[in-house]
PyMOL Python script that loads the backbone (N, CA, C, O; Angstrom):
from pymol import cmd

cmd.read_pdbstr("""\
ATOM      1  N   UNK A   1       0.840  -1.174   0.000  1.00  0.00           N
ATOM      2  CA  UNK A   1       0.000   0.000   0.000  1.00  0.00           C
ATOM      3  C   UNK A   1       0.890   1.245   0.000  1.00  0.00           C
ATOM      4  O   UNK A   1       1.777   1.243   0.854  1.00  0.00           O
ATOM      5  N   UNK A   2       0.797   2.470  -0.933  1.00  0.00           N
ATOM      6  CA  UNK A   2       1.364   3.518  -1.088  1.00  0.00           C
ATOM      7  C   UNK A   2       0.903   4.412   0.065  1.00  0.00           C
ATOM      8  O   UNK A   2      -0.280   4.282   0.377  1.00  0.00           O
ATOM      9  N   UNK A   3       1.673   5.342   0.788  1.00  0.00           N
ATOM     10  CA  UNK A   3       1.590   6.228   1.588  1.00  0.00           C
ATOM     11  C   UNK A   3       0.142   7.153   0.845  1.00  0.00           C
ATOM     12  O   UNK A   3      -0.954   7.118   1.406  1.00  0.00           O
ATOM     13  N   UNK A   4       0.274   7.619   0.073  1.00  0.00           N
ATOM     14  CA  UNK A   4      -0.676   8.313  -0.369  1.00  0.00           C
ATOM     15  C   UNK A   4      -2.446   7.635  -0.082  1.00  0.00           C
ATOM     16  O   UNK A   4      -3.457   8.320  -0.237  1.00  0.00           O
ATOM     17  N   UNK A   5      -2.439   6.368   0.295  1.00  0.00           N
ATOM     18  CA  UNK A   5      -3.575   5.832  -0.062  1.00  0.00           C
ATOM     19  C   UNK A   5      -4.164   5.799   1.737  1.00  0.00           C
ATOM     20  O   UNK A   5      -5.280   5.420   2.089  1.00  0.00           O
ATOM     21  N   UNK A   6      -3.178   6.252   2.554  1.00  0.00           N
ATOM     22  CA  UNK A   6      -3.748   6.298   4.164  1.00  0.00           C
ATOM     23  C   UNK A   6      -3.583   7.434   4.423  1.00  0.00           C
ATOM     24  O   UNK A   6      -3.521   7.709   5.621  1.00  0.00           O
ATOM     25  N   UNK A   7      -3.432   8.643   3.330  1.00  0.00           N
ATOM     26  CA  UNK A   7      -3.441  10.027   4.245  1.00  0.00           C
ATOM     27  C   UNK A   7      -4.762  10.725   4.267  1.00  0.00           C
ATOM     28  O   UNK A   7      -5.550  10.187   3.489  1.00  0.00           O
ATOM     29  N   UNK A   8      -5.179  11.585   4.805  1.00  0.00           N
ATOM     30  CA  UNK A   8      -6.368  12.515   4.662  1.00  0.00           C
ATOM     31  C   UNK A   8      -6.086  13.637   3.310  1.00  0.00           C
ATOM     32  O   UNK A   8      -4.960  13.822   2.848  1.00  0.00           O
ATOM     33  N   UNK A   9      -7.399  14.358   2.770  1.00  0.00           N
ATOM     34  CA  UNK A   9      -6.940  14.926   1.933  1.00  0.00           C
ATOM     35  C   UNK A   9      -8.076  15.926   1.704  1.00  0.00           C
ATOM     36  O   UNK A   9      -9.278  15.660   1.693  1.00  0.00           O
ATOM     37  N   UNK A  10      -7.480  17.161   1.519  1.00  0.00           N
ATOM     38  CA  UNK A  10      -8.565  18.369   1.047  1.00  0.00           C
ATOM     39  C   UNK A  10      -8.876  18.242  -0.230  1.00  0.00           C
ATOM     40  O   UNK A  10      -7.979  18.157  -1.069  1.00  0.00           O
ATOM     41  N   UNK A  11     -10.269  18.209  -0.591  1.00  0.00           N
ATOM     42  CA  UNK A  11     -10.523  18.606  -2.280  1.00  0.00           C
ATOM     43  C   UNK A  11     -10.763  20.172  -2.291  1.00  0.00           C
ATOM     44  O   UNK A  11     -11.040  20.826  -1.286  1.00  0.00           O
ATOM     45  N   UNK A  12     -10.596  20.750  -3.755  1.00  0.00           N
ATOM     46  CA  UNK A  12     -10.740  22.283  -3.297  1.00  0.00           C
ATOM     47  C   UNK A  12     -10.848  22.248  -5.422  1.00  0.00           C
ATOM     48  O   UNK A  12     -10.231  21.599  -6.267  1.00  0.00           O
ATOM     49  N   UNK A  13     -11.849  23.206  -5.499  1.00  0.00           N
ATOM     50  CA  UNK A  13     -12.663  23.343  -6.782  1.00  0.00           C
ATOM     51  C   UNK A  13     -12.107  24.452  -7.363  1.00  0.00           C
ATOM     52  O   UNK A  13     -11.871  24.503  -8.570  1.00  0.00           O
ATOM     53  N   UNK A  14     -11.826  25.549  -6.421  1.00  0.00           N
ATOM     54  CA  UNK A  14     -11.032  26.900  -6.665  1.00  0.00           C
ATOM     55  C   UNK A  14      -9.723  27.270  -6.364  1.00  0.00           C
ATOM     56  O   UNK A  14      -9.545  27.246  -5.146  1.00  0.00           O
ATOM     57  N   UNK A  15      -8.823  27.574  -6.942  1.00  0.00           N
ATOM     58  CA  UNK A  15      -8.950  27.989  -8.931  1.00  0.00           C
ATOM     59  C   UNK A  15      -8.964  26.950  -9.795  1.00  0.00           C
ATOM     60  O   UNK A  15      -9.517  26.798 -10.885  1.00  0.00           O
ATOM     61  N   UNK A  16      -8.089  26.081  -8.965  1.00  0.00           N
ATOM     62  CA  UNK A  16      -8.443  24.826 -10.080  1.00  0.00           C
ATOM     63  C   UNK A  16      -9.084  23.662  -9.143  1.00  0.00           C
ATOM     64  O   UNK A  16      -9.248  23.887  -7.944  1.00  0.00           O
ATOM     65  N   UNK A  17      -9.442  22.422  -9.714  1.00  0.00           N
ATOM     66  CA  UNK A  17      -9.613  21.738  -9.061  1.00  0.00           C
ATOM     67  C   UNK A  17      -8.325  20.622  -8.258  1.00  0.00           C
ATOM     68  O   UNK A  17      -7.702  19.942  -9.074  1.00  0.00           O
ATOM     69  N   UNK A  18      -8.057  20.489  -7.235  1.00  0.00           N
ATOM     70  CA  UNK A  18      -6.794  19.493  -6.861  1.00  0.00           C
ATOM     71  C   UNK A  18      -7.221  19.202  -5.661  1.00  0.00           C
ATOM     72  O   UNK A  18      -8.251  19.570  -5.095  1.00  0.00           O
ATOM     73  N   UNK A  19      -6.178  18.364  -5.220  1.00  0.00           N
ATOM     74  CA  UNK A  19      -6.223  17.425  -3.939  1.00  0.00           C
ATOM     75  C   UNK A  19      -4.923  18.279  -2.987  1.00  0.00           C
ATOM     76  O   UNK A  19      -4.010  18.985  -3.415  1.00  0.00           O
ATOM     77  N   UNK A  20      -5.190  17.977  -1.874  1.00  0.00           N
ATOM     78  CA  UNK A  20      -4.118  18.683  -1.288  1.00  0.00           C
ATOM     79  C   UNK A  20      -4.271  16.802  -0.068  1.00  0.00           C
ATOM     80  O   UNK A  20      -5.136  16.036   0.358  1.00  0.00           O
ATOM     81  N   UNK A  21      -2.572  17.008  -0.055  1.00  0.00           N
ATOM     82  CA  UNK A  21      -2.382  15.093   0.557  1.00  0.00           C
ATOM     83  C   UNK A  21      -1.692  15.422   2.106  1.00  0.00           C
ATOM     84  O   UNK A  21      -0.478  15.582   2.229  1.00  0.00           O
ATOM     85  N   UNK A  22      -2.429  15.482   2.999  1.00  0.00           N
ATOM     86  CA  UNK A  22      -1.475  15.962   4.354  1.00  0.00           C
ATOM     87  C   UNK A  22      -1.132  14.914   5.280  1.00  0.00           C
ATOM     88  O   UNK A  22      -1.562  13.774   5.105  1.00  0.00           O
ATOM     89  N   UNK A  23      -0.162  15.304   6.551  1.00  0.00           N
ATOM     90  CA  UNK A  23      -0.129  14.349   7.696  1.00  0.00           C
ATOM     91  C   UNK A  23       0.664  15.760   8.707  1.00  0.00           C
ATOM     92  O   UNK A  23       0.613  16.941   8.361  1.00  0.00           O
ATOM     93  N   UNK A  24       1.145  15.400   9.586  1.00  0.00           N
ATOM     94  CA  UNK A  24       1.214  16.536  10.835  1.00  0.00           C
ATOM     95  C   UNK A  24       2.889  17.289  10.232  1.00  0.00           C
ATOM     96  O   UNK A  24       3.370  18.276  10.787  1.00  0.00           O
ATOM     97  N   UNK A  25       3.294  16.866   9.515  1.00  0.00           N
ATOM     98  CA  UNK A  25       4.794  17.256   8.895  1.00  0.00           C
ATOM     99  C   UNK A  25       4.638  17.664   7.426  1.00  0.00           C
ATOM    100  O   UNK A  25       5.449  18.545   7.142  1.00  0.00           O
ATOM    101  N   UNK A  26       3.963  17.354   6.546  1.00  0.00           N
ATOM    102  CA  UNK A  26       4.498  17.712   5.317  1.00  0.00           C
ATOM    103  C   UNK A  26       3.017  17.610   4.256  1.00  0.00           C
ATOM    104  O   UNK A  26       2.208  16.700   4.439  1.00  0.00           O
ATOM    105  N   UNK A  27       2.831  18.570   3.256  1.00  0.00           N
ATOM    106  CA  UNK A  27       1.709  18.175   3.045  1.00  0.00           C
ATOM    107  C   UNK A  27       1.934  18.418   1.136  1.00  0.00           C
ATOM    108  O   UNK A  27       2.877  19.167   0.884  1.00  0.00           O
ATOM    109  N   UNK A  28       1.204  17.887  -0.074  1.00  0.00           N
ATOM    110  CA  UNK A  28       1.623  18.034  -1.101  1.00  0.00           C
ATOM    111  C   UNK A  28       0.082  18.093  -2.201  1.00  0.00           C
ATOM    112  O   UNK A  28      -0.831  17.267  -2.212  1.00  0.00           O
ATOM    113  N   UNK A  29       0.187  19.074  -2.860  1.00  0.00           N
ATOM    114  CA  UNK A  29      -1.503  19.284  -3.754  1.00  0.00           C
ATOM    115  C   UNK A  29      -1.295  18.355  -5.163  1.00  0.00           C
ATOM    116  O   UNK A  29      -0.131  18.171  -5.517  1.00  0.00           O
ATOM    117  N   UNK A  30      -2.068  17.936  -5.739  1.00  0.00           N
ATOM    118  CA  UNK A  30      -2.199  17.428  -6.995  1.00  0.00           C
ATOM    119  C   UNK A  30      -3.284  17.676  -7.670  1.00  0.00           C
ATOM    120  O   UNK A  30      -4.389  17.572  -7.139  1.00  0.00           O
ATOM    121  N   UNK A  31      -3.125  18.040  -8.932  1.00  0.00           N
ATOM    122  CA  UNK A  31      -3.908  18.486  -9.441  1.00  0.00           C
ATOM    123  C   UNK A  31      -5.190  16.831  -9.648  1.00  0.00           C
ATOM    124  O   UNK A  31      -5.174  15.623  -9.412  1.00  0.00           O
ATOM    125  N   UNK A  32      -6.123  17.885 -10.226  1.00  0.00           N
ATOM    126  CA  UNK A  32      -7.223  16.211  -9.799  1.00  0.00           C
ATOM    127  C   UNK A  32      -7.040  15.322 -10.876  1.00  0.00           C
ATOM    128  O   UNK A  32      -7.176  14.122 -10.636  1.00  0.00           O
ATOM    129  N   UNK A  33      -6.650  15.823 -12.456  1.00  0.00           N
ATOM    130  CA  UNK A  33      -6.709  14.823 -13.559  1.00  0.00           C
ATOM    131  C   UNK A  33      -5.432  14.146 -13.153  1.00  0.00           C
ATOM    132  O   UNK A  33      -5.566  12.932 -12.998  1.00  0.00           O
ATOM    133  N   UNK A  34      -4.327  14.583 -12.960  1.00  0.00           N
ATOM    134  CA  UNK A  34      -3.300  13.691 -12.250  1.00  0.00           C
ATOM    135  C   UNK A  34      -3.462  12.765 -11.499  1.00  0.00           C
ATOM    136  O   UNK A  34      -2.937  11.681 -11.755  1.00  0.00           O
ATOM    137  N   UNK A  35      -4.164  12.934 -10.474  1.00  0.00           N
ATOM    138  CA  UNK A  35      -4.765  11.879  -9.116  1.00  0.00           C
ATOM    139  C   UNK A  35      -5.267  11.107 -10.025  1.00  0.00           C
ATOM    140  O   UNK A  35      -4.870   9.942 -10.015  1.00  0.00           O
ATOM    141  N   UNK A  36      -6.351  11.545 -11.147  1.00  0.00           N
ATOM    142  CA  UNK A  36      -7.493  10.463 -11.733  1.00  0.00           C
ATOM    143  C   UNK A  36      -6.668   9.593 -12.467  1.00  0.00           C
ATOM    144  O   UNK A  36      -6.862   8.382 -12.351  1.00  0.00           O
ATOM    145  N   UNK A  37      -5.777  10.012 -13.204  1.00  0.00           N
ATOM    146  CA  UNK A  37      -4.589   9.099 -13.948  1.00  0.00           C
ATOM    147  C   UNK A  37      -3.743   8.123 -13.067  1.00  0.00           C
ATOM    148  O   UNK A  37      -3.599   6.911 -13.227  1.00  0.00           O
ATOM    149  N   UNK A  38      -3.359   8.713 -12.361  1.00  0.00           N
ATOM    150  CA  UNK A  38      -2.822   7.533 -11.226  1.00  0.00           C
ATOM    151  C   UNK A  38      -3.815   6.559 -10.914  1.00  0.00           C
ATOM    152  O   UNK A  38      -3.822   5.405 -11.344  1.00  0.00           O
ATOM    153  N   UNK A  39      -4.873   7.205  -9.947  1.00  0.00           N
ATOM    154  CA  UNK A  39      -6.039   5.979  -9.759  1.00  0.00           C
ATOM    155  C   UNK A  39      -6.320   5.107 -10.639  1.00  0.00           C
ATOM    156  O   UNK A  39      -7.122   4.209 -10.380  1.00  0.00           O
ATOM    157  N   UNK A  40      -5.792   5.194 -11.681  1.00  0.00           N
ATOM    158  CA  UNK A  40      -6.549   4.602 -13.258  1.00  0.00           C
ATOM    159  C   UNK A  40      -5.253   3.579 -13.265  1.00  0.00           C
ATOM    160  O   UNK A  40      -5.360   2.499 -13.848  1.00  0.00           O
ATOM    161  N   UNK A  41      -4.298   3.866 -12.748  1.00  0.00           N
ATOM    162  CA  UNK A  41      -3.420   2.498 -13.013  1.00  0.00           C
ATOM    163  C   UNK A  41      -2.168   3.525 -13.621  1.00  0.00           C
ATOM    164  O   UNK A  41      -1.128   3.097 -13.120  1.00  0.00           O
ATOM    165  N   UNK A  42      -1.962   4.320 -14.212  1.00  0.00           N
ATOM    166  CA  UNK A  42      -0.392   5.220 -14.404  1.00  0.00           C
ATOM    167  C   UNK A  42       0.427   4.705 -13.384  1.00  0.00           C
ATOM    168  O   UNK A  42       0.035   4.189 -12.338  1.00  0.00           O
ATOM    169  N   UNK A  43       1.695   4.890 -13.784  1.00  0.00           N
ATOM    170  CA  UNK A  43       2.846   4.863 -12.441  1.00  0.00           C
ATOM    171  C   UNK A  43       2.451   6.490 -12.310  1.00  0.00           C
ATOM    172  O   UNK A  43       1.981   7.202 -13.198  1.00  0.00           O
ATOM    173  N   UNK A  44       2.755   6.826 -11.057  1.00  0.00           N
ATOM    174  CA  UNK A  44       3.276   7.707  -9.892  1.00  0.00           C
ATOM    175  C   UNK A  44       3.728   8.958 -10.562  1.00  0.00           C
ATOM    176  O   UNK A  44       3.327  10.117 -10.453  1.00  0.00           O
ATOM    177  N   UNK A  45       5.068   8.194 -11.587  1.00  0.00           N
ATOM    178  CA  UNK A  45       6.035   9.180 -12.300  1.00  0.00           C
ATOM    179  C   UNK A  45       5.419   9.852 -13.316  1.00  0.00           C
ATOM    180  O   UNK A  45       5.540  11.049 -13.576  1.00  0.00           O
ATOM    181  N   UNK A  46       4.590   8.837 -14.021  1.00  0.00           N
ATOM    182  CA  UNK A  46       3.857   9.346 -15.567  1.00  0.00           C
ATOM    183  C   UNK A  46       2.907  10.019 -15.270  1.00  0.00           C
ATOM    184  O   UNK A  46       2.919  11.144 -15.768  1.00  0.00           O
ATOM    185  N   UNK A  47       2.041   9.766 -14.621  1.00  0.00           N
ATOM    186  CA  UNK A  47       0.704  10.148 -14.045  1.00  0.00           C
ATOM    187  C   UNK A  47       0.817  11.919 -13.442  1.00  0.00           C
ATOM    188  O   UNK A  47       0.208  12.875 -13.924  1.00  0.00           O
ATOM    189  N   UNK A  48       1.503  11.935 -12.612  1.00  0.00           N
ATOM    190  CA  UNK A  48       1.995  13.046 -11.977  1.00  0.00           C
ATOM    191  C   UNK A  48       3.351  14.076 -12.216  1.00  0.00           C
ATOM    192  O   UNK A  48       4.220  14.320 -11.379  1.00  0.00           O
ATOM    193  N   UNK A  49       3.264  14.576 -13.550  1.00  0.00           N
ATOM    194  CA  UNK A  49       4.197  15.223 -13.942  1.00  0.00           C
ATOM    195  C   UNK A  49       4.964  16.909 -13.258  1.00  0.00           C
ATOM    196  O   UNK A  49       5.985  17.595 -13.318  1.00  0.00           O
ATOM    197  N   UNK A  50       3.391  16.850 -12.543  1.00  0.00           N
ATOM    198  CA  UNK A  50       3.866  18.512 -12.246  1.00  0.00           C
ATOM    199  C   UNK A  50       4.080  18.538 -10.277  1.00  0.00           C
ATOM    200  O   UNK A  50       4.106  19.398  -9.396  1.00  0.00           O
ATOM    201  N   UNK A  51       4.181  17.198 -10.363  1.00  0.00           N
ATOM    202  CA  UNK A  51       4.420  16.972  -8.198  1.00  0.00           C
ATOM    203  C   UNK A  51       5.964  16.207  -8.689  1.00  0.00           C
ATOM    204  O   UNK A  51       6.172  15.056  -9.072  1.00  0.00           O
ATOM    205  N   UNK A  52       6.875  17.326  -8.504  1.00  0.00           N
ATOM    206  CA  UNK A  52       8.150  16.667  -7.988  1.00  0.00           C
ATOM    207  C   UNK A  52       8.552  15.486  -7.541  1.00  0.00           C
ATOM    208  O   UNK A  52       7.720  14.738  -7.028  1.00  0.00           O
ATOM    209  N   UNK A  53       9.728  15.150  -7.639  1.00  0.00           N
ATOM    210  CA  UNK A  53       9.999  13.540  -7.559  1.00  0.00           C
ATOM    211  C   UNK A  53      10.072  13.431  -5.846  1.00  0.00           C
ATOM    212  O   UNK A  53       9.741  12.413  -5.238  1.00  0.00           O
ATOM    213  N   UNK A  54      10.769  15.178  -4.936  1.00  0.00           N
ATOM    214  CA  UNK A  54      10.333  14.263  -3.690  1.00  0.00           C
ATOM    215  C   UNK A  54       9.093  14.425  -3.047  1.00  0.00           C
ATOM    216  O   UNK A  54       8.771  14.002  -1.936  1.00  0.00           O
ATOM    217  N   UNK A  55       8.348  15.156  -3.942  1.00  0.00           N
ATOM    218  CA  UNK A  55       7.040  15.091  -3.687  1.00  0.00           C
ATOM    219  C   UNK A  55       6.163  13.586  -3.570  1.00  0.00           C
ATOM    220  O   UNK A  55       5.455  13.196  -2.642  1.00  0.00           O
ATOM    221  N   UNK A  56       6.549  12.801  -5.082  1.00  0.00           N
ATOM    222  CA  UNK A  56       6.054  11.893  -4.994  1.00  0.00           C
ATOM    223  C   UNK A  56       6.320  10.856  -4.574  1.00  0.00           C
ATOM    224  O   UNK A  56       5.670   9.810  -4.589  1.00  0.00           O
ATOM    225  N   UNK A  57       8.004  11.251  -3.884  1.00  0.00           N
ATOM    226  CA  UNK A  57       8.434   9.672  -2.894  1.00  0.00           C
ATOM    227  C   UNK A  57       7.738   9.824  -1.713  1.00  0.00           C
ATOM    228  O   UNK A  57       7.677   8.895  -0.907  1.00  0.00           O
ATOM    229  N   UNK A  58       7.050  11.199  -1.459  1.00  0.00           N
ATOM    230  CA  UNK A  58       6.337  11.024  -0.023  1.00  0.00           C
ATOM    231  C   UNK A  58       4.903  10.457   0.064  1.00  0.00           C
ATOM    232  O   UNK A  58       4.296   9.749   0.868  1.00  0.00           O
ATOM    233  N   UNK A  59       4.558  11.205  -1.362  1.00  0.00           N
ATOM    234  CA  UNK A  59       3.385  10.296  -1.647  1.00  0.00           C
ATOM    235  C   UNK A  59       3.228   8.485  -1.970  1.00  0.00           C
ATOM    236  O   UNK A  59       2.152   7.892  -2.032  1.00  0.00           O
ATOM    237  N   UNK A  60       4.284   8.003  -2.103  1.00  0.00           N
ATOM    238  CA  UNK A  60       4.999   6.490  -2.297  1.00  0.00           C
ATOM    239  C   UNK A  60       4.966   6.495  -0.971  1.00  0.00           C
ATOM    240  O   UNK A  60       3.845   6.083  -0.674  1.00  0.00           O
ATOM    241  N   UNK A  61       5.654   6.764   0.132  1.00  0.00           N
ATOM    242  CA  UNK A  61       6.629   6.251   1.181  1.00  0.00           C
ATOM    243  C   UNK A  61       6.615   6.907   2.198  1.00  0.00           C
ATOM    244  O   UNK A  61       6.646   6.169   3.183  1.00  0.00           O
ATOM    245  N   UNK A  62       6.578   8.107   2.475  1.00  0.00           N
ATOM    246  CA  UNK A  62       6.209   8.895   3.574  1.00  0.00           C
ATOM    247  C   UNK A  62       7.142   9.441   3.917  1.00  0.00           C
ATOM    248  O   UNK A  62       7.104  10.140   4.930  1.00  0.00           O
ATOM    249  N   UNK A  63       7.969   9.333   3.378  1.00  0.00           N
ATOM    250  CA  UNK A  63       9.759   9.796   3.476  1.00  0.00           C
ATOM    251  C   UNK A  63       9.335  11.414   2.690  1.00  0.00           C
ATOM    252  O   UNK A  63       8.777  11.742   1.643  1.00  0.00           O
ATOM    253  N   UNK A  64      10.031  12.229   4.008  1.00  0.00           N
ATOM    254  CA  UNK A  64      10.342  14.135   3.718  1.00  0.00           C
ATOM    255  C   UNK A  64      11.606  14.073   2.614  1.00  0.00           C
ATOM    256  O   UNK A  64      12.386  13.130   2.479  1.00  0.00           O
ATOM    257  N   UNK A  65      11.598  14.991   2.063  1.00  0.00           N
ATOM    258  CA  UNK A  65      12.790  15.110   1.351  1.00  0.00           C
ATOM    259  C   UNK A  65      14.306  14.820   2.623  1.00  0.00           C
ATOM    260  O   UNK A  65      15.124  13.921   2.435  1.00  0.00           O
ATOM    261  N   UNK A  66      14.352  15.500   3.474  1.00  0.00           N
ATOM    262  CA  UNK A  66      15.229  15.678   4.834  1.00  0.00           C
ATOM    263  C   UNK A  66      15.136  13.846   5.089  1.00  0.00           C
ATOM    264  O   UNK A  66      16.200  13.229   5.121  1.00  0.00           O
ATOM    265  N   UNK A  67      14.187  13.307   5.209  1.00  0.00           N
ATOM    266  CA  UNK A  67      14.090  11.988   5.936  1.00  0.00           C
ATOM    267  C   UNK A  67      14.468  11.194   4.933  1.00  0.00           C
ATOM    268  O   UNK A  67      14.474  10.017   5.292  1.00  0.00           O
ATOM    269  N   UNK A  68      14.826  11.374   3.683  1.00  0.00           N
ATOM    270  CA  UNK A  68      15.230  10.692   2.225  1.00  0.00           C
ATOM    271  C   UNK A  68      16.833  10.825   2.508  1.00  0.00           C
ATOM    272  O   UNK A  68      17.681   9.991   2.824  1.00  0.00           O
ATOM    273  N   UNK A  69      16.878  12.024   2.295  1.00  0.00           N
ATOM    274  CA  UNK A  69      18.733  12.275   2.179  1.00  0.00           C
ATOM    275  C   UNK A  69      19.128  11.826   3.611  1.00  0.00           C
ATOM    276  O   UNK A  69      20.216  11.256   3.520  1.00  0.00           O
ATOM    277  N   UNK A  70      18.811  11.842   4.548  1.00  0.00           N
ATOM    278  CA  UNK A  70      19.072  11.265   5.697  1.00  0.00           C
ATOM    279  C   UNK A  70      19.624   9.805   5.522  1.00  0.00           C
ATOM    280  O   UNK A  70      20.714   9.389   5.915  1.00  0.00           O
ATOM    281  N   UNK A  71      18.797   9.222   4.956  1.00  0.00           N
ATOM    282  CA  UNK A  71      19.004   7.950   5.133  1.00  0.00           C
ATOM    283  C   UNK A  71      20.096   7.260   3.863  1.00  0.00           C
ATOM    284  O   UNK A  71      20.704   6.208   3.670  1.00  0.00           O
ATOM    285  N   UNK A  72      19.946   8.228   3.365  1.00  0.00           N
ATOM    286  CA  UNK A  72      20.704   7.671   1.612  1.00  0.00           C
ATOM    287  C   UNK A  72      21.679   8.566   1.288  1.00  0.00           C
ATOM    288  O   UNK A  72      22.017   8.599   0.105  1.00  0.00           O
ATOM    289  N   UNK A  73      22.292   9.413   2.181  1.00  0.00           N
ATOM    290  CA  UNK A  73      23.416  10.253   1.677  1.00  0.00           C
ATOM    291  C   UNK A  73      24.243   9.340   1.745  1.00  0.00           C
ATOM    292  O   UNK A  73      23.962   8.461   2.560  1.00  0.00           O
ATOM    293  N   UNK A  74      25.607   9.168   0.920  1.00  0.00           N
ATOM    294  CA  UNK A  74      26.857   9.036   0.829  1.00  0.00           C
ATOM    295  C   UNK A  74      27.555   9.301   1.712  1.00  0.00           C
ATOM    296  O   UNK A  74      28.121  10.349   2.024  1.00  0.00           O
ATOM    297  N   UNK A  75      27.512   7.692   2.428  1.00  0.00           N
ATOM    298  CA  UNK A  75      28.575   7.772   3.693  1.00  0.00           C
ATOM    299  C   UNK A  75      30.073   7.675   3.465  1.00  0.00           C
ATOM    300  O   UNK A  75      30.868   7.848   4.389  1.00  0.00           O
ATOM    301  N   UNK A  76      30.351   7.468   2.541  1.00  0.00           N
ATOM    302  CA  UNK A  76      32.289   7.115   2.093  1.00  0.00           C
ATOM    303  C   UNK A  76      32.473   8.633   1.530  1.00  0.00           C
ATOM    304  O   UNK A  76      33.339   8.999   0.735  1.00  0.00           O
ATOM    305  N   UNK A  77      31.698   9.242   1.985  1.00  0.00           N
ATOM    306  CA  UNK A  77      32.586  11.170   1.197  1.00  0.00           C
ATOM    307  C   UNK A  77      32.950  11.513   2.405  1.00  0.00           C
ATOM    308  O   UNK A  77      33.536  12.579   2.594  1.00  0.00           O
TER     309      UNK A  77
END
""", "prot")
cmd.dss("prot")
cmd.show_as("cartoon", "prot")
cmd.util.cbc("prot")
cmd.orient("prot")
């Protein structure tokens, strides 16, 4: 199960229509035909062109950008 699929989420009609995806740390909007393309079976990447990649690892994984590089920086530099 993708992080995105246990968070709460605002719909909002004005100006455009999108989703806004929250939890108590970090929160990320998508536009709604994006969401609908994903729901439809798209990967993540294709589907969602205009939500950044660490946008959408949080929406994958729950991992902050900070809680990403944390864990995956280059320890031999």
């Amino acid at each position: 199960m993708r992080y995105i699929d246990t968070l709460q989420c605002k719909e909002e009609y004005k100006p455009v229509h999108q989703y806004t995806f929250f939890d108590d740390n970090y929160q990320v909007t998508v536009p709604a035909e994006e969401l609908f393309a994903y729901r439809q079976g798209k990967l993540m990447q294709i589907a969602m062109p205009s939500v950044s990649a660490d946008d959408r690892e949080w929406l994958m994984t729950g991992l902050t950008p900070g809680q990403f590089d944390a864990i995956f920086q280059d320890k031999s530099a």
